[in-house]
Structures are given as C-alpha cells and as structure tokens.
C-alpha positions as CSV (number, residue, x, y, z in Angstrom):
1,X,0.0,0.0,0.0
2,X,1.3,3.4,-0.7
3,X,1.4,6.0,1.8
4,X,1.0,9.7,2.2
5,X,4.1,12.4,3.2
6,X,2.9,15.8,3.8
7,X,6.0,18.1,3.2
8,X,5.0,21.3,5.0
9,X,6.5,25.4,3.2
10,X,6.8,27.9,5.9
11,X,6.5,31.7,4.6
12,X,7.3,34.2,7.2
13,X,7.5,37.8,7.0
14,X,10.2,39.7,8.3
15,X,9.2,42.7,10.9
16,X,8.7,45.5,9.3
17,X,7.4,44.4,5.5
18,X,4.2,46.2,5.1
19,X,0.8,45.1,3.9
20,X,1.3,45.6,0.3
21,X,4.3,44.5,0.1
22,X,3.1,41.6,2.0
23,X,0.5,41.0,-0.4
24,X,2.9,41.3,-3.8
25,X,5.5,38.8,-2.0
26,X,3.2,36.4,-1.1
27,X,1.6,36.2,-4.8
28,X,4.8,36.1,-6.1
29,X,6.0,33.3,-3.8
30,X,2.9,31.5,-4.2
31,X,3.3,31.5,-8.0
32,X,6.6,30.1,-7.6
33,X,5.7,27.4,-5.4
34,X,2.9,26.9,-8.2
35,X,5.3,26.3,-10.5
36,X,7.5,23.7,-8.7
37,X,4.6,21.4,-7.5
38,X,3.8,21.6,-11.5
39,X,7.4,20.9,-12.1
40,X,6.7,18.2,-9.6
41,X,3.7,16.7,-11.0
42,X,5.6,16.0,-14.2
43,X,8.7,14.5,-13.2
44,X,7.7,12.7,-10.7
45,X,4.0,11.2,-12.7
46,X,3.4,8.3,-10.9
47,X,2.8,10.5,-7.6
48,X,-0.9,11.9,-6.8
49,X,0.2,15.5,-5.5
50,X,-2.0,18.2,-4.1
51,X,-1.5,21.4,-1.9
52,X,-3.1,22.8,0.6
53,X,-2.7,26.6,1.6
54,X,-4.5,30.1,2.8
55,X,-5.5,30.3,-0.5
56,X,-9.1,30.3,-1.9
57,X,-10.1,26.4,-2.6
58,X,-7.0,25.0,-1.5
59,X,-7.3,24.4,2.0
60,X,-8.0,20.4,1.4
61,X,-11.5,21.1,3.8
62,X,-9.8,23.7,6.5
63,X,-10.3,27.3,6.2
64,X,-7.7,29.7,4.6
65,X,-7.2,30.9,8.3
66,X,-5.5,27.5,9.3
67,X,-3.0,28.0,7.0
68,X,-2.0,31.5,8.3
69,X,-0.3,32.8,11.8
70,X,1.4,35.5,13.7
71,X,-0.8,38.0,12.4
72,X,-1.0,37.1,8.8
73,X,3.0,37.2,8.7
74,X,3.1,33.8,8.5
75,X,1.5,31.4,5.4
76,X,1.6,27.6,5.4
77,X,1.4,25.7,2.4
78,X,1.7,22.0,2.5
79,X,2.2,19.6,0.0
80,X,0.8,15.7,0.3
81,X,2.4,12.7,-2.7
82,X,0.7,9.8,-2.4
83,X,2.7,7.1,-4.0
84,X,5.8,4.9,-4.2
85,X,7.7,5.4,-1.2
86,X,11.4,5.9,-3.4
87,X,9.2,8.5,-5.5
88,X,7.6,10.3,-2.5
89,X,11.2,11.0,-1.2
90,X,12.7,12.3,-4.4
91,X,10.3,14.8,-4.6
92,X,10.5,15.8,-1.4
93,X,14.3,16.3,-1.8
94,X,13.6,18.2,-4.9
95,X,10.8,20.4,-3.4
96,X,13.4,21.3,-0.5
97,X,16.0,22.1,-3.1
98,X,13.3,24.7,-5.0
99,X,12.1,26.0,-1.4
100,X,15.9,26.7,-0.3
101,X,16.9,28.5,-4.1
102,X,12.9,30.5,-3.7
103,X,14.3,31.5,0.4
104,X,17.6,33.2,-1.1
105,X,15.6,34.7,-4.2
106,X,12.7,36.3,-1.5
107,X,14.7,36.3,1.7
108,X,16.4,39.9,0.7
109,X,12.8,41.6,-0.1
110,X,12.2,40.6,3.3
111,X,10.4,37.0,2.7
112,X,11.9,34.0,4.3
113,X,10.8,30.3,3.3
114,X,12.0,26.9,4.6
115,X,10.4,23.5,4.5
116,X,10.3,20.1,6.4
C-alpha cells in the first residue's frame, strides 16, 4: 500500500514588511511554489500530489485561516504525494531544493521560506 508524506513550506515575513508588500511577495511566492509542484507533477508522474494553503479552494477542507499565523506574517502551504515510497522522497528532496533557491531569491525583499 502506498502511503501519504505531507511536506509542509513555511512563509514568514520579516518585521517591518508592510501590507502591500506583504500582499505582492506572497503572490509572487505563491506563483513560484505553483510552479515547482507543477514541475513536480511531471517528473515525478506516478505520484498523486495536491497542496493545501490560505489560498481560496486550497485548503483540502480547513479554512484559509488555518493556514495563516502570527498575524498574517506567516503562510503555510503544504504539499501531500501519495505514491511509491522511493518517489515520494525524491520529490520531497527536490521540493526542499526549490524551497531553499525561492528563500535566497525572496529572503532579501524581506520574505523568508523553509520546509520540512
């Protein structure tokens, strides 16, 4: 039986990054991350992969609002594989890999973003 992983994005705002800009990093980002899990997807076929986030019809049955913390400067996105063991794990490596090159791209505009 395959099993499910659930790697888990952190976006967290630094003090000080205002509401707009906020609101333009965290598009950005999200488009990004977007485009990885789509990256993903085709790679890595044989996986089922879906995210769940604050965003609107992504939050896999929660509300946007479990997604977000510490006063909306902190966004969760998560993303569950369902699959081959070997397969779940090389995507995982590979979605750490996009996560730590998106952190150095976003962490000078005041956007940090790590994964486990």
């Amino acid at each position: 039986l395959a099993e499910r992983r659930t790697d888990t994005v952190l976006l967290e705002f630094a003090e000080g990054v205002g509401l707009f800009e906020r609101v333009d990093l965290l598009r950005l980002a999200g488009e990004a991350l977007d485009r990885v899990v789509a990256a993903l997807k085709s790679r890595y076929h044989v996986l089922s992969l879906e995210t769940r986030s604050w965003r609107p019809g992504q939050g896999g049955g929660e509300a946007a609002s479990a997604f977000v913390a510490r006063g909306d400067r902190a966004h969760l996105l998560q993303v569950v594989s369902d699959g081959p063991e070997a397969t779940r794990r090389a995507a995982a490596v590979a979605l750490l890999d996009a996560v730590r090159t998106l952190d150095e791209t976003y962490a000078p505009k005041g956007l940090r973003l790590s994964a486990t």
